[in-house]
Structure formats: C-alpha cells, structure tokens
C-alpha positions in Angstrom: 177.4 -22.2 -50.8 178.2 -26.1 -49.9 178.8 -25.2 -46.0 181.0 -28.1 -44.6 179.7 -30.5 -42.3 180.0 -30.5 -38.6 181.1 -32.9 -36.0 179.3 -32.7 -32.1 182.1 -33.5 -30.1 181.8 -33.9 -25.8 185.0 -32.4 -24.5 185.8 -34.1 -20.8 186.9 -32.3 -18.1 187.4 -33.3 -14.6 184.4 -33.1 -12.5 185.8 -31.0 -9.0 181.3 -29.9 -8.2 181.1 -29.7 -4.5 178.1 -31.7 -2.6 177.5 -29.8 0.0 177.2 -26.3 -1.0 175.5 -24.8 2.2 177.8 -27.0 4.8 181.2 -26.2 2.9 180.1 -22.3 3.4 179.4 -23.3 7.0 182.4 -24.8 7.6 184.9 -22.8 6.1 183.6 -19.5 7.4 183.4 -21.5 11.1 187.3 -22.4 10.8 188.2 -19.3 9.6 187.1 -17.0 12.9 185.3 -14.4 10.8 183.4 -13.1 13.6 185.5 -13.3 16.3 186.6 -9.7 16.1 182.8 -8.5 16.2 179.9 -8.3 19.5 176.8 -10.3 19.0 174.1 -8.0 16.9 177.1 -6.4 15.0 175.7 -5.4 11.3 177.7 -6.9 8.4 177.6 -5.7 5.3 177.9 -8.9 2.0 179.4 -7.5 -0.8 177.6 -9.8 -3.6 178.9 -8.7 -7.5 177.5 -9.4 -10.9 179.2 -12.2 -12.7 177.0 -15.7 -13.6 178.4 -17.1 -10.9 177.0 -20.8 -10.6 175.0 -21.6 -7.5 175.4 -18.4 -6.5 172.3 -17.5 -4.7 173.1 -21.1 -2.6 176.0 -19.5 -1.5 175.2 -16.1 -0.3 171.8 -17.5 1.1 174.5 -19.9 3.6 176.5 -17.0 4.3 173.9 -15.1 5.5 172.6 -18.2 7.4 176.1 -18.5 9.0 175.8 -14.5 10.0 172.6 -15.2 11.6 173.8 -18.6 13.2 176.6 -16.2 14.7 174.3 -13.7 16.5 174.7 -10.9 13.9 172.4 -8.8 11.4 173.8 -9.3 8.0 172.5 -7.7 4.8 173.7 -7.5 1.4 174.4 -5.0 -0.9 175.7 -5.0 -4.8 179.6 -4.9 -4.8 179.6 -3.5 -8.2 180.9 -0.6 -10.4 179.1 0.3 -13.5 177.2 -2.5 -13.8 173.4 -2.1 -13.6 173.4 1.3 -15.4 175.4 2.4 -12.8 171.9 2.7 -11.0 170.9 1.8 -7.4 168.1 0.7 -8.9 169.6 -1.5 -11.6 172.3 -3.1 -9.0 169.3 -4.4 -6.8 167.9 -5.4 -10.5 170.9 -7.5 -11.5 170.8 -9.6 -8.0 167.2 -10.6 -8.1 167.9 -11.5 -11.8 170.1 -14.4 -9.9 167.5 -14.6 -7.3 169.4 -12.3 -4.9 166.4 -10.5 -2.9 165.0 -10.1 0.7 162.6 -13.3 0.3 165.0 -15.8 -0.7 168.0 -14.4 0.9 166.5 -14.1 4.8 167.7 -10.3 5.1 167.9 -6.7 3.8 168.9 -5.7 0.2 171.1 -2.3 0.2 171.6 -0.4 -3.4 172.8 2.4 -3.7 175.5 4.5 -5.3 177.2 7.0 -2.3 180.5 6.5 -1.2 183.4 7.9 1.4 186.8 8.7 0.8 189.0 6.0 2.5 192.4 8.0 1.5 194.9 7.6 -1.2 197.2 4.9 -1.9 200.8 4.9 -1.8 200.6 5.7 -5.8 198.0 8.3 -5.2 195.0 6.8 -6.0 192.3 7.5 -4.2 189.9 4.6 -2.1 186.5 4.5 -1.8 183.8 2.3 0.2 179.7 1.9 -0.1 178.3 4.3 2.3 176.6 1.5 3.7 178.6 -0.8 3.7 181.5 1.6 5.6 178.9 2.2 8.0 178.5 -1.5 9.2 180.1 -3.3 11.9 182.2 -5.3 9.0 182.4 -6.2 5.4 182.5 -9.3 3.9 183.0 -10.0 0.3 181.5 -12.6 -1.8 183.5 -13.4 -4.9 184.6 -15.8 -7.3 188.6 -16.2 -8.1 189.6 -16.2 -11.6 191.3 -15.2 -14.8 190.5 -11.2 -16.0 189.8 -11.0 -19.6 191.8 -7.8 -19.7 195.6 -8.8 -18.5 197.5 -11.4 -17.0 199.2 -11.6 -13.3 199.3 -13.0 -10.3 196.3 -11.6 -8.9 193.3 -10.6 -11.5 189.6 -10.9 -11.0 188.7 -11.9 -7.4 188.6 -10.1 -4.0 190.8 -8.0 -3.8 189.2 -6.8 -7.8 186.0 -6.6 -5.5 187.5 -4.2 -2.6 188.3 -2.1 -5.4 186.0 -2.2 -8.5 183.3 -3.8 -6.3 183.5 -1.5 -2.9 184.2 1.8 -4.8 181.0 1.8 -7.1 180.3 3.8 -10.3 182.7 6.7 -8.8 185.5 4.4 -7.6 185.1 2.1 -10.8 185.6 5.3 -13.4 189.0 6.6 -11.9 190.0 3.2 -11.3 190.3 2.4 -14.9 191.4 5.7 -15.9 194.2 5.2 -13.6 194.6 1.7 -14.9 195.1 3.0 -18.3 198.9 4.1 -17.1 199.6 2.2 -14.2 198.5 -1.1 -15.2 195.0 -3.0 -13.6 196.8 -4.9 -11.3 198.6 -2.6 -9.4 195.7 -0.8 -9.3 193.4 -3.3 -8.0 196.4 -4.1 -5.4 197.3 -1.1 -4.3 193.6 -0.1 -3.6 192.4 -3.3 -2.2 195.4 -2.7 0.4 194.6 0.5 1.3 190.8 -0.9 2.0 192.3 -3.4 4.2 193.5 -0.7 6.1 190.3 0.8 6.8 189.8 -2.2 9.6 186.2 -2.8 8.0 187.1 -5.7 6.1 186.5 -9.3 7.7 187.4 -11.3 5.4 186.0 -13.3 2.2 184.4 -16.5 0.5 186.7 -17.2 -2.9 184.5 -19.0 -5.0 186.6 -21.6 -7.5 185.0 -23.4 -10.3 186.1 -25.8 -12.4 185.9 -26.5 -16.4 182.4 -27.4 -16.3 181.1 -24.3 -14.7 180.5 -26.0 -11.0 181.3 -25.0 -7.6 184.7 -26.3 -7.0 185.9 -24.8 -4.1 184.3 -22.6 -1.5 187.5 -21.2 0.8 186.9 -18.3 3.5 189.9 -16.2 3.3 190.7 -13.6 6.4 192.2 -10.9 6.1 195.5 -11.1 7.0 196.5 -13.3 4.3 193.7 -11.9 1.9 196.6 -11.0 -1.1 199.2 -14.1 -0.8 195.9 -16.6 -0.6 194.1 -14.8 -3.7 197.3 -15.6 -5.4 197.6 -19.2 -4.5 193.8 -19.5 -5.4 194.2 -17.6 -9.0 197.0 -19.8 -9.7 195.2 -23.0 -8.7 191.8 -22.1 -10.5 193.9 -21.4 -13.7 195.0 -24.7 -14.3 191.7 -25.7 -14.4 190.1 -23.2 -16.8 188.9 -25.0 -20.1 189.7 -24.1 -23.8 189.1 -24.4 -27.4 190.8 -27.6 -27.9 192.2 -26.9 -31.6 195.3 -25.1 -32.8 193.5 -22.8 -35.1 190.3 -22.1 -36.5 189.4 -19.7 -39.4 185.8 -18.8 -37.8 184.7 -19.3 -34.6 180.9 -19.0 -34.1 179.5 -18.7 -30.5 175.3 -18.6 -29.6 175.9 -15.9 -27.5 177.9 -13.4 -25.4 176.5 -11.2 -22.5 178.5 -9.6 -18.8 177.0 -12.8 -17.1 179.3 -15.2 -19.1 182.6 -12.6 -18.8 183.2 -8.7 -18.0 184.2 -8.8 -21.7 180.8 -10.4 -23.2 183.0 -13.1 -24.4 186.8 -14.2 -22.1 189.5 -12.9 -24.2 191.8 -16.0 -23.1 189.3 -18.2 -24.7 188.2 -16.3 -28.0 191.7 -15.1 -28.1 190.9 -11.6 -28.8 191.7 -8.3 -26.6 188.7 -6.1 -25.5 190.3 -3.9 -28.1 189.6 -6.5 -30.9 193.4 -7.4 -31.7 194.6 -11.1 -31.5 196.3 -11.5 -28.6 197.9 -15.2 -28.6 197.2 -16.1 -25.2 199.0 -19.2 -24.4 196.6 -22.5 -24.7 194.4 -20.8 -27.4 194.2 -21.1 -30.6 194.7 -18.5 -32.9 191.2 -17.6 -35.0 190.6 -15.9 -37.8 186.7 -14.5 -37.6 184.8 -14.8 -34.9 180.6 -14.7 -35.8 177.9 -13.8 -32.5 174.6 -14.7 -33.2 173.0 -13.4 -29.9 173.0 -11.8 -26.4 172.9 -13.6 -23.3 169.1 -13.1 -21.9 170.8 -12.4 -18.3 173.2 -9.6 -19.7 169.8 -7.4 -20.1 170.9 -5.9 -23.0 174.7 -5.0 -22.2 176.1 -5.7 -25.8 179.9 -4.8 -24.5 181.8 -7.5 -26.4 180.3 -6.8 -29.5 183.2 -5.1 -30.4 185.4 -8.2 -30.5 183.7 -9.4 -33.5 183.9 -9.5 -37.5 180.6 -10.0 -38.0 176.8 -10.0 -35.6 173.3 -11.1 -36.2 171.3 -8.6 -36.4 169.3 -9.4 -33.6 172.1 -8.3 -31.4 171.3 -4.9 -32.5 167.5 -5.2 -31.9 168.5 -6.3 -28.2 171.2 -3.6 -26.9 170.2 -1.1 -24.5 172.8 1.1 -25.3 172.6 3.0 -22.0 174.5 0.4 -19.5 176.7 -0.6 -22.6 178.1 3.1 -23.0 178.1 3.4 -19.2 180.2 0.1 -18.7 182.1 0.3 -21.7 183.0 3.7 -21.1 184.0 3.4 -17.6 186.4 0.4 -18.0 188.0 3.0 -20.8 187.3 0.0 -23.4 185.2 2.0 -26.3 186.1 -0.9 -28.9 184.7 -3.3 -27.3 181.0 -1.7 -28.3 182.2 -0.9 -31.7 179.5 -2.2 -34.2 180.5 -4.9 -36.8 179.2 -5.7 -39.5 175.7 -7.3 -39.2 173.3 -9.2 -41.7 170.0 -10.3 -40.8 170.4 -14.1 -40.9 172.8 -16.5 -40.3 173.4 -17.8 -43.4 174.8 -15.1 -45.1 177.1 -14.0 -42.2 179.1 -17.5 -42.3 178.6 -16.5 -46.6 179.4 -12.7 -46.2 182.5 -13.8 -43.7 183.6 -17.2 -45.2 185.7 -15.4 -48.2 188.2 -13.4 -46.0 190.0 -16.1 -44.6 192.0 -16.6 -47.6 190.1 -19.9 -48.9 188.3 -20.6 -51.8 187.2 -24.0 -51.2 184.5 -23.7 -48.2 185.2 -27.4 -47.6 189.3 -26.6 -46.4 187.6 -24.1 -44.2 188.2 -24.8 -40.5 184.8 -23.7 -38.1 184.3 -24.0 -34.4 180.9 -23.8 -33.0 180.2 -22.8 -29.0 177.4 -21.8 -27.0 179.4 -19.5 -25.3 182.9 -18.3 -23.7 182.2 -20.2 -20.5 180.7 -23.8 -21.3 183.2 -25.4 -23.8 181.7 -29.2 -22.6 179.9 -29.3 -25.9 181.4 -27.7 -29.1 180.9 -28.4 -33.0 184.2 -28.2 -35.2 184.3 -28.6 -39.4 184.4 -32.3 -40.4 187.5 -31.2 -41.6 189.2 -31.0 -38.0 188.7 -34.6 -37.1 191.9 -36.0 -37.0 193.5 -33.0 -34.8 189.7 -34.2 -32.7 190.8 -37.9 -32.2 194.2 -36.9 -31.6 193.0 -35.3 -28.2 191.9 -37.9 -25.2 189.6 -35.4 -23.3 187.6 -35.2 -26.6 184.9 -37.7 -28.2 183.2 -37.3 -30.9 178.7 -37.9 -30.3 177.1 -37.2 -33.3 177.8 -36.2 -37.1 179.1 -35.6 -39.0 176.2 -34.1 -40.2 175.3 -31.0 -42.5 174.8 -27.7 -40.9 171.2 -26.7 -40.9 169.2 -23.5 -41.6 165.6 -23.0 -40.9 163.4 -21.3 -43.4 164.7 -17.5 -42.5 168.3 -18.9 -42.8 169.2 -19.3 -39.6 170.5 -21.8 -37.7 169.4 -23.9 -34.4 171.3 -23.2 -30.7 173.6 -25.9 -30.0 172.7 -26.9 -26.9 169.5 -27.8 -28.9 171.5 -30.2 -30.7 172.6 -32.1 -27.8 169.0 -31.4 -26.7 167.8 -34.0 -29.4 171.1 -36.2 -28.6 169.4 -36.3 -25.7 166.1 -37.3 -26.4 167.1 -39.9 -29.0 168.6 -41.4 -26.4 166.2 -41.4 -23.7 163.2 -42.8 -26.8 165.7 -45.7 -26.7 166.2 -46.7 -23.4 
C-alpha cells in the first residue's frame, strides 16, 4: 500500500511558563492567610493526586517548605480514588513515580485507604475524608484546574473534583460515580466538595493552571471561602487556553501513546473527540475523526490501559503491557466499562494503518486525511497527510518544519515515535550550527 506522505508541522502557542516556581507558591500561599486559623506545630495534611502534572514535585516540595516556614508539621498523602490499584501501597507508588517521597519532599508520606463518614449532602450523598488526613490540624489540597474528559460545566476537574474523588478514596470514589450515573458528575462533585467544606478541615488550595504547552502557567492559592466561585473563574480562564487538533476533520488519527498520566481517560475526550464510551462526541473546537490508531501505553500509566476502549484499532504491544488489575479497578469504579473494551489489535504498525485505512470510505490511500500525535496532551508537534497542506498554511499558529516526506517502517513494520522525528530535526540542526 502507497501510504501518503507526511508533513512535520510546529503548532505555536503562547508561552504563559512561570519563572519562579518555588517563589510564586511562596507568595501566593503568604497573601492568601492559609495558616492564620491554625497554632504553630498544627499538623497539615497535602492532598497531592495522580495526574502528570508538570513540575509537580517543584510545587508540592515549596508548599511544604512554606508549611515549615510557617511553624507547622505538614505531610502528604495521595488525594486519590482508585488510582494505584486502589492500594495504599500503589497510591504511595504512583507519587514517588513523580518523585513525590520523604527524601525529596522534606516530610512524611501517608497512604492509606480508611476513611470517616463526614454526613450526607443535601441530595443524599454521602462524604467521606482520609482518616488521616481528617485527623490533622487542616487540609490542603494540591491540584491542577482543568477540563474533565467526561462532561462539560462550569466547574469539572480541579479542587473541589479533589475534595470529593480525591478526599473520599477508593470507597468515596465508587459511590461517587455510581451516583454520578443519575445525577450528573458535576453536581456530584459540587454538592460533596460543599459538604467537605463544612467539615471546617479544609484550609484552602494551590490551583495549578497550565497552558498549551504543558507549563506551569499559573500557581493561585484559593481559601476557602471563595473555593467554588474562584474554581470557576479559573476553569473558565484555563479553557481558553487548552490546545487542539488544528484541522477540521481527519479520517485517522494516530497517537504514540495514551496512559492516566496524560488524562483520566488515557486519551482527553475534548481533544480525540471521542466519549469514554467510544461514540463521537463533537465537542466544539475539535475536529471530527474517523479512526483513531494507539500504538502504545504511557510508561508512567504503569500499565493502566483505560482508554483503550476509545479506539478502532491497538498495537499489540498495548496488550503485552496492561496490568489488567488497576484498569478493571479504575475503569470499573468511574462506571466507564467501554473504555477497557479491547479493539482490534495487529502486531505491527503497518498493517493497522492497512487493516484500518479501507473503512473510511476511500479507495485512493492518497485522498486519505492522517493526523499523527505523540499524545492527548502535547499537540506542539503533530504530523498531518501531505494532503492537508493547504487547510495547514491556512492557519497562522501553524508552520510547517520538515517533509513532506514518506512515512517510514522499520524492518518489523513499524514505525519510529514522533518526537524522534523532531529528535533528528534537532540534531540536523545543531551538526549545522
């Protein structure tokens, strides 16, 4: 099969990175007079989740600095719910994985799975807290603010997702989401994160914001009397700066890799286009695709396959890599069974994009239109189909910065990583300077 040839294109966002990670932490937890409700030596509990959150360990490393600076004993513990295996043991796992343990962090590690009851909500659902973590002089959460990959509204993932999914653990996350399944996440996530604000062990919270490029943006400390109207203000800021596919349509859409560090889904449904579910779900600002091919797992997902599901056809590596405990567990618990549903799989790459080429209603493989991304999250660098140039020079945040050129398989059929492509973009450019 004559595969067509492919077009490395740079797509620019605007650069919002912070410079001084560890002062903006000090700064804005300083002006927002986190501790002045607790006596010096107080114990305070940091919620830290599991999301590849960039610079993360940075940021929880300041915040326990600040803690310190402040007179208290801070330690942190996993503000997860399935996550991990649903394991205290695999929680802890998943934060040293980011570097999040005693040695680098300057204080205690907490994991474990009991909680207490904090009450019901006014629609009956019932709130729950980390032992621990109830048992502290205060809570603070640790979280980054932005789009869920399961619904839209005004306030999705964030901290008020982490009060609730987060604080409640495996046993808070599984009703959570069965509840969900009538009522809708959001007032879920609203109407429990309210009634653990009225526990009086919440202090307040860092909102992480990043920008297009997958930086640190924006570092705010939120307290806790405007926790819900700030998230919302935040969610809707960090929004307009989310990146996208930047074509109308494509038949296939190939991606390197999906994984829970990249999005709760393995791959953001707002960017892929697809619901957990597998349907297409026409989200505004992406484009509508056809196929979608994975060729891998993310090595920091640790085997979580959930996403899977989402696509028409999988390497079969994916299959050699899942540890289908934690994907059953987290799958299961987020009441999402299609998103582990197994594709179909072939053992190179080359004959998925020839097994998968012939359902998009083409005969010509040259007419067919093919996006190429490392993942969900980093859309900087992307390949598209020679054939998708014009709609490419059409756009001003895209250039074009190497190809077109053929796509190319390796002996066993299967094709490089595409940050290795601008790997040797690189390189050539360095051997010439």
């Amino acid at each position: 099969m004559d595969f067509p040839r492919l077009v490395l294109v740079r797509q620019h966002f605007p650069d919002r990175r912070l410079k001084d990670i560890p002062g903006t932490v000090r700064e804005q937890l300083s002006s927002a007079g986190l501790a002045a409700k607790l006596a010096p030596g107080s114990r305070v509990a940091i919620g830290v989740g599991s999301r590849g959150i960039a610079n993360i360990a940075t940021i929880v490393r300041a915040v326990v600095d600040w803690w310190k600076e402040q007179g208290m004993k801070p330690f942190i513990f996993p503000a997860m719910g399935s996550h991990g295996a649903a394991t205290a043991e695999g929680q802890a796992d998943v934060l040293a994985h980011y570097g999040i343990v005693e040695e680098t962090m300057g204080c205690p590690i907490v994991s474990q799975l009991e909680v207490v009851s904090l009450g019901k909500t006014e629609n009956g659902v019932e709130a729950f807290m980390d032992r621990k973590a109830y048992e502290s002089d205060g809570v603070m959460l640790v979280g980054r603010v932005k789009w869920h990959t399961d619904f839209a509204g005004k306030i999705e993932s964030g901290l008020f997702k982490m009060m609730a999914i987060g604080l409640g653990k495996f046993a808070g996350a599984q009703r959570y989401h069965t509840y969900a399944y009538r009522m809708g996440l959001e007032t879920v996530i609203r109407s429990v994160g309210r009634q653990v604000l009225k526990s009086g062990k919440i202090l307040g919270g860092l909102a992480i914001l990043e920008d297009a490029n997958h930086n640190t943006a924006q570092l705010t400390a939120v307290p806790v009397e405007v926790m819900e109207q700030r998230e919302e203000e935040l969610l809707a800021l960090v929004k307009s700066w989310m990146g996208r596919i930047p074509v109308e349509a494509l038949d296939v859409l190939v991606l390197d890799e999906i994984g829970k560090n990249i999005s709760g889904a393995g791959m953001d449904t707002k960017v892929v286009n697809r619901s957990v579910h597998g349907q297409t779900n026409l989200w505004p600002n992406a484009p509508r695709i056809e196929r979608i091919f994975v060729r891998d797992l993310s090595s920091n997902t640790y085997g979580n396959g959930v996403g899977l599901g989402m696509a028409d056809v999988i390497h079969d590596r994916i299959l050699e890599k899942i540890d289908w405990t934690p994907t059953y567990i987290n799958s299961l618990t987020a009441s999402t069974p299609a998103a582990i549903r197994t594709p179909i799989h072939f053992p190179t790459d080359r004959l998925c994009l020839e097994k998968i080429w012939p359902t998009v209603g083409k005969f010509d493989p040259q007419e067919v239109t093919l996006g190429w991304i490392q993942n969900s999250l980093e859309l900087g660098a992307l390949a598209f189909s020679e054939n998708l140039l014009p709609e490419i020079q059409e756009n001003p945040m895209l250039e074009v910065i190497d190809g077109p050129r053929p796509m190319e398989f390796d002996a066993q059929g299967n094709l490089s990583r595409l940050e290795n492509w601008m790997a040797q973009l690189g390189a050539a450019s360095a051997a010439k300077h």
